[in-house]
ChimeraX commands (.cxc) that place a marker at each C-alpha (Angstrom):
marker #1 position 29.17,51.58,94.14 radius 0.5
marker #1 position 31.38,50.44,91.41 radius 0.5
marker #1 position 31.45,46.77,91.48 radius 0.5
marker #1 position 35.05,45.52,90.97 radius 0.5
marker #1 position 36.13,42.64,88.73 radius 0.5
marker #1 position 38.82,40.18,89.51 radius 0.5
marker #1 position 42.46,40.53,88.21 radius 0.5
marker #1 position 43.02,40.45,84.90 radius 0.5
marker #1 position 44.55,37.86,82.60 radius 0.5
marker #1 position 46.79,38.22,79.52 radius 0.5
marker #1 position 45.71,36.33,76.62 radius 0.5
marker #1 position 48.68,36.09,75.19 radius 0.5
marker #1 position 50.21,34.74,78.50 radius 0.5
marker #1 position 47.07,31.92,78.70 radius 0.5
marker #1 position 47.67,31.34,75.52 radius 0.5
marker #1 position 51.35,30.50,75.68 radius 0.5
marker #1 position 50.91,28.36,79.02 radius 0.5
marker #1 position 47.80,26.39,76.53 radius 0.5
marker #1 position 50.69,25.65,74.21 radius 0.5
marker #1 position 52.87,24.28,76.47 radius 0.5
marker #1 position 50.74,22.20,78.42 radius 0.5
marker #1 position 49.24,20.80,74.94 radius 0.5
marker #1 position 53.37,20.16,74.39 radius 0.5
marker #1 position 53.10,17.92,77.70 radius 0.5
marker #1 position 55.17,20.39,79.65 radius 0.5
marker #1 position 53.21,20.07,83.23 radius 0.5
marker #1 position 56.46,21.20,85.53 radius 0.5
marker #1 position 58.73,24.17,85.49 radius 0.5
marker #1 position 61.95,24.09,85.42 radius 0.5
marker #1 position 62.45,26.46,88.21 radius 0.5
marker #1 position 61.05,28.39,90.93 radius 0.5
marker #1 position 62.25,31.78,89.78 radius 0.5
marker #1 position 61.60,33.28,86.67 radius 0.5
marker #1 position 64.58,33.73,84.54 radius 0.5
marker #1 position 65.40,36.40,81.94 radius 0.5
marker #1 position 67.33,34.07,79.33 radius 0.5
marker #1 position 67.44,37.12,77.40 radius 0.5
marker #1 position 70.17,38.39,79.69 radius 0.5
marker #1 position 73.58,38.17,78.66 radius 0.5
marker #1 position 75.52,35.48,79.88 radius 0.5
marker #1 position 78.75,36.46,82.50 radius 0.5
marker #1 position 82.22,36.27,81.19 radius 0.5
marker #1 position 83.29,32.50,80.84 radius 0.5
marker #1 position 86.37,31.36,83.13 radius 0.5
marker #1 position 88.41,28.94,81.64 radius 0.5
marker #1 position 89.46,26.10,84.43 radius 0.5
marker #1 position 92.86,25.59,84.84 radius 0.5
marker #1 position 93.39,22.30,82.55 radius 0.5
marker #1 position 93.96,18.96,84.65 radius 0.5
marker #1 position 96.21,16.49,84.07 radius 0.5
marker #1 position 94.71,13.76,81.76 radius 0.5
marker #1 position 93.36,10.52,83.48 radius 0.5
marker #1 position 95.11,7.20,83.33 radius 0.5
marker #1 position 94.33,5.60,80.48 radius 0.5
marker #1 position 91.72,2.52,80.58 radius 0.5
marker #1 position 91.96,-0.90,79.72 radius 0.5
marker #1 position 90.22,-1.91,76.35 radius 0.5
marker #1 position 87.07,-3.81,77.92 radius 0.5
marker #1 position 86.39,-0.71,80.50 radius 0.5
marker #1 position 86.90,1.91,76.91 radius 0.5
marker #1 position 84.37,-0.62,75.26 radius 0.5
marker #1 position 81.67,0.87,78.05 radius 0.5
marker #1 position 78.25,-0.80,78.10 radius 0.5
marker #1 position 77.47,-4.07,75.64 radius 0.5
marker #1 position 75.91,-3.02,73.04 radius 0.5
marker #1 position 73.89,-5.94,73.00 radius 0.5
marker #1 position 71.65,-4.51,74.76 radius 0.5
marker #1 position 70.30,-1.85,72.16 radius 0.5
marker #1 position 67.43,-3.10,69.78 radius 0.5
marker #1 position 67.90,-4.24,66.21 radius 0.5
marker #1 position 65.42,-2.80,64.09 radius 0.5
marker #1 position 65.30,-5.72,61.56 radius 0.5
marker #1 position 65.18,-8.28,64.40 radius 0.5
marker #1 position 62.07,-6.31,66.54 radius 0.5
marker #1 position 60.23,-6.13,62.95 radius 0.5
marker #1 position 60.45,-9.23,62.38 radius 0.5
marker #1 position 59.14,-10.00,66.08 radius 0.5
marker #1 position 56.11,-7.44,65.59 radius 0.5
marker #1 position 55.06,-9.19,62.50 radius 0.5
marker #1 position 55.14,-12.61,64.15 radius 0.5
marker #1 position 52.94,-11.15,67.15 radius 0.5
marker #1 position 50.61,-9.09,65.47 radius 0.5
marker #1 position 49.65,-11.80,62.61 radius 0.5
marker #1 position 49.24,-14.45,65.83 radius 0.5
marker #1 position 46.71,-11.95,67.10 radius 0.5
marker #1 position 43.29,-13.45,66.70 radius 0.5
marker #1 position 40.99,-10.48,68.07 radius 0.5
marker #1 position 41.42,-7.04,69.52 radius 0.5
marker #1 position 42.16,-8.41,72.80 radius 0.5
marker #1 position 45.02,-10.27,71.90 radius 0.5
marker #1 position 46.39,-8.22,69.98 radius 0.5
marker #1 position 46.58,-5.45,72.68 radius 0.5
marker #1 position 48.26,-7.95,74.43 radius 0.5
marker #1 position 50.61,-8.50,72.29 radius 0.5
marker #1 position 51.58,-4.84,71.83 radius 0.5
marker #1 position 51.78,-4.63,76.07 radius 0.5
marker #1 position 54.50,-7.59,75.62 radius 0.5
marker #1 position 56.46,-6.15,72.62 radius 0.5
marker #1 position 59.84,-5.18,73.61 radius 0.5
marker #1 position 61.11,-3.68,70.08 radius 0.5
marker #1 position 59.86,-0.77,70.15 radius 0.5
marker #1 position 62.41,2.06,71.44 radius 0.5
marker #1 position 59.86,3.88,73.32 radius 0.5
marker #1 position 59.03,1.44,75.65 radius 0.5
marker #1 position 61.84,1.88,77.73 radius 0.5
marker #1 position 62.31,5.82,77.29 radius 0.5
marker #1 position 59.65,7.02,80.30 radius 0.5
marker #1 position 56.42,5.12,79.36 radius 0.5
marker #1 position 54.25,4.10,81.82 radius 0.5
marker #1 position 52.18,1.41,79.78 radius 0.5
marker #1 position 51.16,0.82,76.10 radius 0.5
marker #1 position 48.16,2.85,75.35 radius 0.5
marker #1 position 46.58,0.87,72.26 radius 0.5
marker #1 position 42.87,1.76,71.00 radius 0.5
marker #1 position 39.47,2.99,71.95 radius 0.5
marker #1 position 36.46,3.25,70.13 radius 0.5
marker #1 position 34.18,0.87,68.22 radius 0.5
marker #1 position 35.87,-2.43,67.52 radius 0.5
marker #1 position 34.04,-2.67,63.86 radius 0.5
marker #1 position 33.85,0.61,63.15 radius 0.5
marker #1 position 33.37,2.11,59.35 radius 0.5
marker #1 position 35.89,4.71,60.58 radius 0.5
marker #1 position 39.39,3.95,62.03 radius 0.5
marker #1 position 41.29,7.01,63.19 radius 0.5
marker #1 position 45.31,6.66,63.14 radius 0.5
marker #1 position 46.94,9.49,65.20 radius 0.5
marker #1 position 50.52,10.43,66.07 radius 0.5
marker #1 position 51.12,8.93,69.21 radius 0.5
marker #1 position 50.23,8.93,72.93 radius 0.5
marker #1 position 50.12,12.03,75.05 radius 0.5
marker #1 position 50.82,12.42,79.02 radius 0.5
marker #1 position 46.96,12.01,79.51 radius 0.5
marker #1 position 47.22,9.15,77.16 radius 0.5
marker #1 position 49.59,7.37,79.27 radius 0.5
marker #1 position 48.06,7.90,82.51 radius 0.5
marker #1 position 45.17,6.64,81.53 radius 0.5
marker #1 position 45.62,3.91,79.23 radius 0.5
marker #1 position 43.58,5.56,76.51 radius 0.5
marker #1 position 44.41,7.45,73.00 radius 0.5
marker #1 position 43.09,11.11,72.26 radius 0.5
marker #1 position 41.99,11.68,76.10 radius 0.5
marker #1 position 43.51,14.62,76.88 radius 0.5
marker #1 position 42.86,18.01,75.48 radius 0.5
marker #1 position 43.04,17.27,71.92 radius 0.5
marker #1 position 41.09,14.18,72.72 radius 0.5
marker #1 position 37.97,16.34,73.69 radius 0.5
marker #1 position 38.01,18.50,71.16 radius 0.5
marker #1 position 38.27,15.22,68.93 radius 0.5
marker #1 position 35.46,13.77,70.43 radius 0.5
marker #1 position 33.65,17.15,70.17 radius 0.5
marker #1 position 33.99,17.03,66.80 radius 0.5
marker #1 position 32.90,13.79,65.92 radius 0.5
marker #1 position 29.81,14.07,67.94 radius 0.5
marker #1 position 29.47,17.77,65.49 radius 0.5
marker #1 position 29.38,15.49,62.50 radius 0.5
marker #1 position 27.47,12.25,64.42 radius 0.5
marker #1 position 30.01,9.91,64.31 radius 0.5
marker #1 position 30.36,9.73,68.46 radius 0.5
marker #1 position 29.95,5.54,67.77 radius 0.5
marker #1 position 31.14,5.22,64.52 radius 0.5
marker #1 position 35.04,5.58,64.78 radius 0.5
marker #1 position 37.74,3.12,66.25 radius 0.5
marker #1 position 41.12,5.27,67.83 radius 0.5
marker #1 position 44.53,4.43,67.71 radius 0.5
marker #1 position 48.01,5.51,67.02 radius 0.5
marker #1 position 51.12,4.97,65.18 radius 0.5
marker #1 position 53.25,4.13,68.02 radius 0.5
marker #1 position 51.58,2.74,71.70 radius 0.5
marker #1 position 54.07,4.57,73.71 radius 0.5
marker #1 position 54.11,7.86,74.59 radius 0.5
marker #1 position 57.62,9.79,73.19 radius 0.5
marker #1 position 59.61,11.32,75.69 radius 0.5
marker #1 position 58.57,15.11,75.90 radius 0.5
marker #1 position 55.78,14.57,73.29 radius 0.5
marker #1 position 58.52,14.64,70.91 radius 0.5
marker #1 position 56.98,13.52,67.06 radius 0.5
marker #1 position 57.94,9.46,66.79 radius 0.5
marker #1 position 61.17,8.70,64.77 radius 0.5
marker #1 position 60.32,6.92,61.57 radius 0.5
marker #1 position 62.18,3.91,62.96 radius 0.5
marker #1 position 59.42,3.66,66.12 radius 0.5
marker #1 position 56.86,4.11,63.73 radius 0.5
marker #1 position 58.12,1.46,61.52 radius 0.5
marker #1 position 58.27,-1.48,64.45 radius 0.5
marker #1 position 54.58,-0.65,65.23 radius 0.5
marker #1 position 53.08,-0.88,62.02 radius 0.5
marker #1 position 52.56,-4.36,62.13 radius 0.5
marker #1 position 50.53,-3.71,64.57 radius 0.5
marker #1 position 48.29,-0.83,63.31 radius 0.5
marker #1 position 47.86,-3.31,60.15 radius 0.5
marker #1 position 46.53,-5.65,62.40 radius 0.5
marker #1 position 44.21,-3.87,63.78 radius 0.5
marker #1 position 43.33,-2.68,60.52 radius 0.5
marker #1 position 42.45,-6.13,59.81 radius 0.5
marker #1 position 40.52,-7.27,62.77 radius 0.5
marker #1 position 38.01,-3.48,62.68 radius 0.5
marker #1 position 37.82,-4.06,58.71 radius 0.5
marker #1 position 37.06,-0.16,58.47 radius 0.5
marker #1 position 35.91,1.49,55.30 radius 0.5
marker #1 position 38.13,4.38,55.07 radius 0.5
marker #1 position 40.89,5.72,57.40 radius 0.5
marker #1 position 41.44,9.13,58.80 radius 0.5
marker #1 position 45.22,10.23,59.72 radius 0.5
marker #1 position 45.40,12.86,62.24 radius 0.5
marker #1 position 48.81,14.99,61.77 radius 0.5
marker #1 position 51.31,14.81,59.59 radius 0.5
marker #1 position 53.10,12.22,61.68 radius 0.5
marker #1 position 50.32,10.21,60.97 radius 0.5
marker #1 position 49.75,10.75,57.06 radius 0.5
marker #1 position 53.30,10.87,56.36 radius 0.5
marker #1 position 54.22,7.35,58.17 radius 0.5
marker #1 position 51.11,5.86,56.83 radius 0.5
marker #1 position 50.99,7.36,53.48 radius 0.5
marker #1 position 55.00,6.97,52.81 radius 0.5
marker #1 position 55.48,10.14,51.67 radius 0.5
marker #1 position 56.87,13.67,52.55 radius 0.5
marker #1 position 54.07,15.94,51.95 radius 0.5
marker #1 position 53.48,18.58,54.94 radius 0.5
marker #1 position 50.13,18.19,56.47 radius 0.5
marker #1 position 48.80,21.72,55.26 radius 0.5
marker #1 position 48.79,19.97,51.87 radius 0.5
marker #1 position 47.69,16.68,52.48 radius 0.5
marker #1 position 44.60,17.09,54.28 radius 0.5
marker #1 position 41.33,16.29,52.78 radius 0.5
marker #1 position 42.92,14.55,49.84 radius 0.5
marker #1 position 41.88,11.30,49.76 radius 0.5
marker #1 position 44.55,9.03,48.74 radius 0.5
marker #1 position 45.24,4.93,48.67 radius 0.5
marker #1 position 46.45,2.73,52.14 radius 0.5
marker #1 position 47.54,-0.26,51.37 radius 0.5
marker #1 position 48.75,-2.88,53.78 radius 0.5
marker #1 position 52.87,-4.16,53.49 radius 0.5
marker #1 position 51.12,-7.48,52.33 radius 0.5
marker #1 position 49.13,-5.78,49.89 radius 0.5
marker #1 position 46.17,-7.63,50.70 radius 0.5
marker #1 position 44.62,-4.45,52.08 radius 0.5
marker #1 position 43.29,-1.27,50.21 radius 0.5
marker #1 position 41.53,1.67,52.17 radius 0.5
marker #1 position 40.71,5.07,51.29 radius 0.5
marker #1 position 42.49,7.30,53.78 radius 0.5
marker #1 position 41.50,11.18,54.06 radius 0.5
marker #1 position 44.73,12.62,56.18 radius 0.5
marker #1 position 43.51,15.98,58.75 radius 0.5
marker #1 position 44.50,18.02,60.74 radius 0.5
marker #1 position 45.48,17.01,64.56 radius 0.5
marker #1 position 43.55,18.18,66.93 radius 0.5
marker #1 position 46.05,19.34,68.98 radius 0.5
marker #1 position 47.17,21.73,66.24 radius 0.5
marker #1 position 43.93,22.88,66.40 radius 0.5
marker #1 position 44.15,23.93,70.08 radius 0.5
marker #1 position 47.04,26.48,69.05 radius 0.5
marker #1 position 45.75,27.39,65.94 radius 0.5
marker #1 position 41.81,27.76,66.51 radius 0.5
marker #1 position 41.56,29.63,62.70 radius 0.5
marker #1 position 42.78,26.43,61.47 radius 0.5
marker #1 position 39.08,24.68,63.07 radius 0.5
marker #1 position 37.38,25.19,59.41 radius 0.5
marker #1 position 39.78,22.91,57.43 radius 0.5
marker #1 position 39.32,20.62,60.09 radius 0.5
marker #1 position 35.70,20.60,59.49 radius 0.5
marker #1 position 35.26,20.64,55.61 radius 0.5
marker #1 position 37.54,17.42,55.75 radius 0.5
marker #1 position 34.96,15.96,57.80 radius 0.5
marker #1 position 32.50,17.02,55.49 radius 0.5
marker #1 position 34.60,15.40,52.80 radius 0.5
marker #1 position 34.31,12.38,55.44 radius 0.5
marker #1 position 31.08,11.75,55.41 radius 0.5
marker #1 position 30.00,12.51,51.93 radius 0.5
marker #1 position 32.52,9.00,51.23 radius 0.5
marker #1 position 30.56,7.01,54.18 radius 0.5
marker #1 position 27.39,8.29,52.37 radius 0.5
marker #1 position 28.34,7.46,49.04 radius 0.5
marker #1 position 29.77,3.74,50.19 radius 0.5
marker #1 position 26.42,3.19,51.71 radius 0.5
marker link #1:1,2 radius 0.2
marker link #1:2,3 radius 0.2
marker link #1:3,4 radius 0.2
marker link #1:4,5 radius 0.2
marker link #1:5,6 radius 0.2
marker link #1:6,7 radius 0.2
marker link #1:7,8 radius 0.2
marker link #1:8,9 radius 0.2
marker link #1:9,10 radius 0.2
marker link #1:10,11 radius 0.2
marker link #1:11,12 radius 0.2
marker link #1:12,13 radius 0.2
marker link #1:13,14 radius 0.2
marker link #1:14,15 radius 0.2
marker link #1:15,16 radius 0.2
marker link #1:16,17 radius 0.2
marker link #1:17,18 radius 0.2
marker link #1:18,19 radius 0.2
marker link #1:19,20 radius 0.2
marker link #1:20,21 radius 0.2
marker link #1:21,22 radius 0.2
marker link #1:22,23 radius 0.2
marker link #1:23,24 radius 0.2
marker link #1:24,25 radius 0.2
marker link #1:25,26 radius 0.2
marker link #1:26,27 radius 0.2
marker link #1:27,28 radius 0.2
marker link #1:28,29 radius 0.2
marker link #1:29,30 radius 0.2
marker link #1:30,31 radius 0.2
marker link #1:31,32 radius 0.2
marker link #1:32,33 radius 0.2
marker link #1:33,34 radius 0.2
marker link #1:34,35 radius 0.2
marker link #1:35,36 radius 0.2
marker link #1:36,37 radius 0.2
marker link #1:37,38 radius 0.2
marker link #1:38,39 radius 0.2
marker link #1:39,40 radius 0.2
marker link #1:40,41 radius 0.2
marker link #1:41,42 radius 0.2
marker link #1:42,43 radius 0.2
marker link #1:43,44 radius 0.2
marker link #1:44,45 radius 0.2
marker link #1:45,46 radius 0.2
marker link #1:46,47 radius 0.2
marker link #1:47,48 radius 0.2
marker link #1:48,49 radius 0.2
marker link #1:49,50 radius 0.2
marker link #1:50,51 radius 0.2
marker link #1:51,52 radius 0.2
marker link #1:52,53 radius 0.2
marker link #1:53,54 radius 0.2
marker link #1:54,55 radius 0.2
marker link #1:55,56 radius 0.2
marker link #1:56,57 radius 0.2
marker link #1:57,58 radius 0.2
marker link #1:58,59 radius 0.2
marker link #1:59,60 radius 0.2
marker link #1:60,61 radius 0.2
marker link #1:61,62 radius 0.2
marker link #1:62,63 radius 0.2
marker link #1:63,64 radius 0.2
marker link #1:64,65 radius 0.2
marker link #1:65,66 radius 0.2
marker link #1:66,67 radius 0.2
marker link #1:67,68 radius 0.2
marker link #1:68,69 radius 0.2
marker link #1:69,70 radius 0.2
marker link #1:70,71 radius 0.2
marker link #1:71,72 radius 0.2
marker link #1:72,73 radius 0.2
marker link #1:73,74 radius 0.2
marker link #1:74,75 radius 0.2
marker link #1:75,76 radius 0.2
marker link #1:76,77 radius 0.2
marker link #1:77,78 radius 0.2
marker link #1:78,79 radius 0.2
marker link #1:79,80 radius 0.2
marker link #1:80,81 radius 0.2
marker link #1:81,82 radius 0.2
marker link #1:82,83 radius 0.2
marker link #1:83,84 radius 0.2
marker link #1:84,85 radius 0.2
marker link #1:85,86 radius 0.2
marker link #1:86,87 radius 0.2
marker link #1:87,88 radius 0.2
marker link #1:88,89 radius 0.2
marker link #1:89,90 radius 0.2
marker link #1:90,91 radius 0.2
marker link #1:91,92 radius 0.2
marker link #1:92,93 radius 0.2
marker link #1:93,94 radius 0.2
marker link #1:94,95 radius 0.2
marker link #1:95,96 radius 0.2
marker link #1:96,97 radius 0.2
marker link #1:97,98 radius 0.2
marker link #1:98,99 radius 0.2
marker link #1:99,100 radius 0.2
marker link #1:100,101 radius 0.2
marker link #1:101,102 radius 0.2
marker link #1:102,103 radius 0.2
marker link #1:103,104 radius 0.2
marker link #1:104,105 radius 0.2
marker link #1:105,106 radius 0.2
marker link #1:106,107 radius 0.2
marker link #1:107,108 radius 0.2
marker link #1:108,109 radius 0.2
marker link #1:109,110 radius 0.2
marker link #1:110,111 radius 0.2
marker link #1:111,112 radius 0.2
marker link #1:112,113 radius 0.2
marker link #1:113,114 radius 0.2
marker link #1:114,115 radius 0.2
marker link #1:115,116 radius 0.2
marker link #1:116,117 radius 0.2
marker link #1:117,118 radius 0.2
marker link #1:118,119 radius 0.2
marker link #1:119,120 radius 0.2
marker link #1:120,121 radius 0.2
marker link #1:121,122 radius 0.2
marker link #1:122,123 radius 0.2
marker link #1:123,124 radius 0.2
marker link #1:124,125 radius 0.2
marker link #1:125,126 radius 0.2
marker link #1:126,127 radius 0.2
marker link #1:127,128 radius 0.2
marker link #1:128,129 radius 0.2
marker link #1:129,130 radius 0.2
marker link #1:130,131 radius 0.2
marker link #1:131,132 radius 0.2
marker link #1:132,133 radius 0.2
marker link #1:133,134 radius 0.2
marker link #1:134,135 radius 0.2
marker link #1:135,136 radius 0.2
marker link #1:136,137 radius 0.2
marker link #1:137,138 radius 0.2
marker link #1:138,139 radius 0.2
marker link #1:139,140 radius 0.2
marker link #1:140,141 radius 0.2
marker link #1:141,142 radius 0.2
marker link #1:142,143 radius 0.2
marker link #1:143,144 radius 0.2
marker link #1:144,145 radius 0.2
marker link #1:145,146 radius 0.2
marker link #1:146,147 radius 0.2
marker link #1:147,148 radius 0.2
marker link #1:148,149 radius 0.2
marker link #1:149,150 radius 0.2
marker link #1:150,151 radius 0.2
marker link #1:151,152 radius 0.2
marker link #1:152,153 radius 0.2
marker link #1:153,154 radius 0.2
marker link #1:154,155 radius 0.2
marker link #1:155,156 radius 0.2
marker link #1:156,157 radius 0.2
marker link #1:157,158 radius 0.2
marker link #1:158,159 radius 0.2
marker link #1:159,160 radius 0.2
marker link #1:160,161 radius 0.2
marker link #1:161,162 radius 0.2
marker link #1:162,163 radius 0.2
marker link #1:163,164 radius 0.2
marker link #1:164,165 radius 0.2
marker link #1:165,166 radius 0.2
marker link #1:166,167 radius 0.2
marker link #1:167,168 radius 0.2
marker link #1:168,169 radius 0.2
marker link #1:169,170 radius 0.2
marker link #1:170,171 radius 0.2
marker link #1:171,172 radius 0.2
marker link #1:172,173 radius 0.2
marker link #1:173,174 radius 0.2
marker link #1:174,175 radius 0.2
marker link #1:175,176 radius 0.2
marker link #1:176,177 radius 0.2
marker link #1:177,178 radius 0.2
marker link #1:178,179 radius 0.2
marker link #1:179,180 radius 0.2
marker link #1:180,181 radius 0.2
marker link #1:181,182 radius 0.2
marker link #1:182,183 radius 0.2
marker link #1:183,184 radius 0.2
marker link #1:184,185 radius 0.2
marker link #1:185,186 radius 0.2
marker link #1:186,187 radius 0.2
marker link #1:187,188 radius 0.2
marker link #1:188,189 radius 0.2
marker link #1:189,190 radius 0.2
marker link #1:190,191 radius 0.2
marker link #1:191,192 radius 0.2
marker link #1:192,193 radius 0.2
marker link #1:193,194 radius 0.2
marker link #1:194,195 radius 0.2
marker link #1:195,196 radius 0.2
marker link #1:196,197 radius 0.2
marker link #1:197,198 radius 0.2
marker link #1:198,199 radius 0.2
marker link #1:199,200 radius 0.2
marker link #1:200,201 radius 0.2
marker link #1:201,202 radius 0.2
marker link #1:202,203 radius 0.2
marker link #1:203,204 radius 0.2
marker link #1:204,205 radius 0.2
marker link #1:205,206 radius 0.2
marker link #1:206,207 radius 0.2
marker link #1:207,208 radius 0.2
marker link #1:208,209 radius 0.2
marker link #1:209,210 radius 0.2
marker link #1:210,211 radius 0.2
marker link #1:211,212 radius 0.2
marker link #1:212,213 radius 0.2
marker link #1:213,214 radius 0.2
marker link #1:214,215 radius 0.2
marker link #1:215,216 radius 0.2
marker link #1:216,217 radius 0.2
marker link #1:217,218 radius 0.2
marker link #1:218,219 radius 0.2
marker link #1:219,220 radius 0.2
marker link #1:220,221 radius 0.2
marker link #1:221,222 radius 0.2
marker link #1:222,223 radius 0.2
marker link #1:223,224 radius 0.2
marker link #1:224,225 radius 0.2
marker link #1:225,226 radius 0.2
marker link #1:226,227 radius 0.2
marker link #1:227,228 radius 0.2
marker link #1:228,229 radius 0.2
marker link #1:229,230 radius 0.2
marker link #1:230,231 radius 0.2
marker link #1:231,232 radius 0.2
marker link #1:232,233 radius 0.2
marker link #1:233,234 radius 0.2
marker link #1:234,235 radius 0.2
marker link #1:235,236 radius 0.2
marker link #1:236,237 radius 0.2
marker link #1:237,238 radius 0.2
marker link #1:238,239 radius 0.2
marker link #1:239,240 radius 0.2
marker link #1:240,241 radius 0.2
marker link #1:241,242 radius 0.2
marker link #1:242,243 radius 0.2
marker link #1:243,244 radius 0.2
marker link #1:244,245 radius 0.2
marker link #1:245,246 radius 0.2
marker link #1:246,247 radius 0.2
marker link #1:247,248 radius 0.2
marker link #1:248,249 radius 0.2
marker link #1:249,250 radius 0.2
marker link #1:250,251 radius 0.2
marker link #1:251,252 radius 0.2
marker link #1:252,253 radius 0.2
marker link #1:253,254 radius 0.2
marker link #1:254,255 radius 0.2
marker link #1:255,256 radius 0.2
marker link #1:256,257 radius 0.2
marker link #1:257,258 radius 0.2
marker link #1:258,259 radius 0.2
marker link #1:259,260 radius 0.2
marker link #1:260,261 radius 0.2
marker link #1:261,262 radius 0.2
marker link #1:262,263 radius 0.2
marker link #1:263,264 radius 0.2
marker link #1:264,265 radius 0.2
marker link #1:265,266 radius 0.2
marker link #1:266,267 radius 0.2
marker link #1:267,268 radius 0.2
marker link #1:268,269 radius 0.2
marker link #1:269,270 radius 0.2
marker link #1:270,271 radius 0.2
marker link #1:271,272 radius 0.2
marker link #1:272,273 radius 0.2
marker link #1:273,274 radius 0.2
view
């Protein structure tokens, strides 16, 4: 008898549901699949009602926009907090009680700060938090995290690295930060930049170099270059070796070997500053 095997699966189709659910889509938007290839029906123009009484000048003004965060103020705020930060612990505190950051009222469900090694010689900067990420209260747990943490263990650096991000809230839809969130939370990252006192800094994604590193340069170019960090007080230099994210990695598996030389590149620095 011919033994039988179970349905079978379309790569493609696994591999299309893998990108989306790395893209923090975990819901569909309907029950029924839809053909959005399908030509649209003929549009019916409503007849055109008579325009509404106009409103008085405070109800046109709509919502105060006092409300709204100033950039310049919330910087200023960030830089207060994070320099008043005397130790990791604090300072995660003080990131859980920042209000100037956009994100933190756009779907979050906490600030997700660090993990890792709190003097670590390696001190991982990443995009931002995930859906994982903010469920659990952790950077690089999902997914991407694994393969991360696969990877590190690959290269034995399992307790060698210290984990955060460039913002502490996750972006609505896993959307890439605005340079403007990015820019509020820095204070932040340089603190804990400060407390870890790493030897060299890795920057996972191009949101990550680009932010960190100031400059424009895609990701596909800048990683394993090593290039120059240095704090907005400039009483901080670092060597920082941008990489690939690992969540790139996930949709693009080919990509796995650049990931790897620049961890080669990674630890032949550690080596040589030994």
């Amino acid at each position: 008898m011919t033994a039988h095997s179970g349905p079978s699966v379309d790569p493609e189709l696994v591999s299309f549901l893998s990108f989306w659910a790395d893209a923090g889509v975990d819901v569909a938007y309907a029950e029924a699949a839809q053909d959005r290839l399908k030509p649209p029906p003929p549009r019916v123009m409503p007849t055109r009602a008579a325009a509404p009484p106009a409103l008085p000048p405070a109800a046109r003004a709509g919502p105060s926009t006092t409300s709204s965060i100033d950039i310049s103020t919330a910087l200023d705020d960030a830089r207060r907090m994070a320099a008043a930060a005397p130790d990791l612990a604090a300072l995660e505190a003080a990131i859980a009680a920042f209000d100037g950051c956009p994100l933190k009222t756009q779907g979050a469900a906490r600030a997700v700060f660090a993990r890792g090694r709190p003097d670590a010689p390696v001190m991982i900067v990443g995009e931002g938090p995930g859906a994982d990420e903010d469920r659990q209260g952790e950077p690089f747990v999902g997914r991407a995290g694994k393969l991360l943490d696969r990877m590190l263990a690959a290269a034995g650096l399992v307790d060698q690295v210290f984990i955060t991000n460039t913002v502490f809230w996750r972006p609505p839809g896993n959307r890439t930060p605005t340079l403007a969130e990015q820019a509020v939370c820095r204070p932040f990252v340089e603190r804990a930049i400060a407390l870890v006192k790493p030897k060299v800094l890795v920057l996972a994604g191009g949101a990550s170099a680009k932010s960190m590193l100031n400059t424009t340069e895609g990701i596909l170019s800048l990683h394993g270059r090593w290039s120059d960090w240095t704090s907005e007080d400039g009483r901080i230099t670092l060597p920082a070796l941008p990489t690939l994210h690992p969540a790139f990695l996930l949709r693009q598996p080919g990509a796995k070997k650049k990931a790897w030389a620049d961890l080669m590149t990674l630890m032949a620095r550690l080596e040589d500053s030994q």
